[in-house]
N, C-alpha and C positions, 0 to 999 in steps of 0.2 A: 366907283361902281365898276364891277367887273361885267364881264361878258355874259348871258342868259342865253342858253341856245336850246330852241322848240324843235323838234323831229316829227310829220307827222307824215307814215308809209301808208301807201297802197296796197292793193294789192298784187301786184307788182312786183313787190320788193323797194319798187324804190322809192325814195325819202326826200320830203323837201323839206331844206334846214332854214332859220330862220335864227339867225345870231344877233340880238339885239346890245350893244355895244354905246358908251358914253357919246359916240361919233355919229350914229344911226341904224342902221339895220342892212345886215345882207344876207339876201337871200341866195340860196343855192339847192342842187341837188347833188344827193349821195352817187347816184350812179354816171353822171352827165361833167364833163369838163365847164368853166365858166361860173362865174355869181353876179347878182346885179346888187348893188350895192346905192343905199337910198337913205335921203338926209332925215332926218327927225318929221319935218313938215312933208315930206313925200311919201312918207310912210304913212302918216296921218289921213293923208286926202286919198291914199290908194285903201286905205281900210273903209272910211267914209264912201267910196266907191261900191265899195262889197258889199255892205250895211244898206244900202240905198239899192241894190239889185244894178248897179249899171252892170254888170257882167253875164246877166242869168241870161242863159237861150232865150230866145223868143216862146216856147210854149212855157218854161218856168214861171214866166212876170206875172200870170193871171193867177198860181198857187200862194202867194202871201196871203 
């Protein structure tokens, strides 16, 4: 399996990349030094995270 990498920008300009990899997933941004880098099961429960609202502001939770 080779590497699959997502780009999705702002408007801003800038780009958060998202390189999915045999090893696991690292994320970084185009304009910003640094990437965080996460195992198959981290990736996993940080999406299930997002899927579930843990992340949405307080006034978002009552829009689903």
């Amino acid at each position: 399996m080779t590497a699959r990498t997502v780009v999705a920008c702002g408007y801003s300009g800038d780009c958060l990349r998202v390189t999915f990899t045999p090893e696991g997933v690292r994320v970084d941004s185009t304009s910003r030094p640094g990437a965080v880098d996460a195992t198959p099961e981290e990736w996993a429960a940080f999406v299930a995270a997002v899927k579930r609202g843990d992340f949405d502001q307080p006034a978002e939770r009552g829009r689903r």
